[in-house]
C-alpha positions in Angstrom: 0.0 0.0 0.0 3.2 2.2 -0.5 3.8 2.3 3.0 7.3 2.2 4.8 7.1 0.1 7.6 9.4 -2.0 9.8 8.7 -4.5 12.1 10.8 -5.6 15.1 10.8 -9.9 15.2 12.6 -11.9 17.5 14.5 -14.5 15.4 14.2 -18.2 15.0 16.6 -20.5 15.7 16.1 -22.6 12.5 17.1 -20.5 9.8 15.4 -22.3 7.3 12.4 -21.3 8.9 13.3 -18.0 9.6 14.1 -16.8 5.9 10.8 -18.3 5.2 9.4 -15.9 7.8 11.4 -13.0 7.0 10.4 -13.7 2.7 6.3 -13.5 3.8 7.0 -10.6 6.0 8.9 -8.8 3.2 6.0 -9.7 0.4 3.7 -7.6 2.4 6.7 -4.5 2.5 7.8 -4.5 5.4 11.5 -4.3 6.5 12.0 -6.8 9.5 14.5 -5.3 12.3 16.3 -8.0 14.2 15.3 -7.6 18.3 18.4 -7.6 19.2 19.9 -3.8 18.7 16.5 -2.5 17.3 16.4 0.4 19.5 19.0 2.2 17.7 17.5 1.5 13.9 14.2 2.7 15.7 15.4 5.8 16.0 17.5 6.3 12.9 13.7 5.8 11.4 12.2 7.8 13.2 14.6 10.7 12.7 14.1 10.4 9.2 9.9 10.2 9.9 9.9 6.4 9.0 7.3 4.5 10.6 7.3 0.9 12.9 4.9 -1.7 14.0 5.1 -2.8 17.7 3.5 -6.4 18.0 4.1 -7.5 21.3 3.0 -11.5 20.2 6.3 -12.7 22.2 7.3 -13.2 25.7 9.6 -10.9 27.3 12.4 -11.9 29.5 11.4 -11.5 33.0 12.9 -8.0 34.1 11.8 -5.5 36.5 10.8 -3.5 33.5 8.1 -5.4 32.3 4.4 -4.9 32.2 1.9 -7.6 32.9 -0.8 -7.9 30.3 -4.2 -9.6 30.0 -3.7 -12.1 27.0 -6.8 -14.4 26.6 -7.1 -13.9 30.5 -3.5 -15.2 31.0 -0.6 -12.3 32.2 1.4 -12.0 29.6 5.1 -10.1 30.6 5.6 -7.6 27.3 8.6 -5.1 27.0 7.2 -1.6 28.3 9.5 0.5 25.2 6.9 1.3 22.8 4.9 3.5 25.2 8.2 5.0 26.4 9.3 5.6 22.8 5.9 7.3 22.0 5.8 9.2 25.4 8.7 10.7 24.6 
């Protein structure tokens, strides 16, 4: 839809898998940002007013910083930076 968007993805162990994942998320034009270090190609996109899709479908590590979620009526742990990054 001629829309720049990234979307942050934890990745998968088995590559195979994970280039298939990567190749559907692609098809639909996004550009996937590995987890690990995404905070600072956040920003470089958001400097230059690029856009970024914050699914919080994963698990977070257990961390103080976390925020405890109703999923399905489970708590779900999910990382608390995309309502920092939009506060600020």
């Amino acid at each position: 839809m001629g829309v720049d968007l990234a979307s942050i993805a934890a990745t998968v162990k088995n590559h195979s898998i994970e280039r298939i994942i990567i190749k559907q998320h692609e098809q639909t034009g996004q550009t996937i940002i590995p987890r690990k270090g995404a905070l600072k190609t956040l920003i470089s996109r958001f400097r230059k007013n690029g856009k970024a899709a914050f699914v919080l479908d994963q698990n977070t590590p257990a961390r103080k910083e976390e925020i405890v979620v109703d999923l399905l009526g489970l708590p779900m742990p999910v990382s608390p930076a995309p309502a920092a990054m939009a506060y600020q």
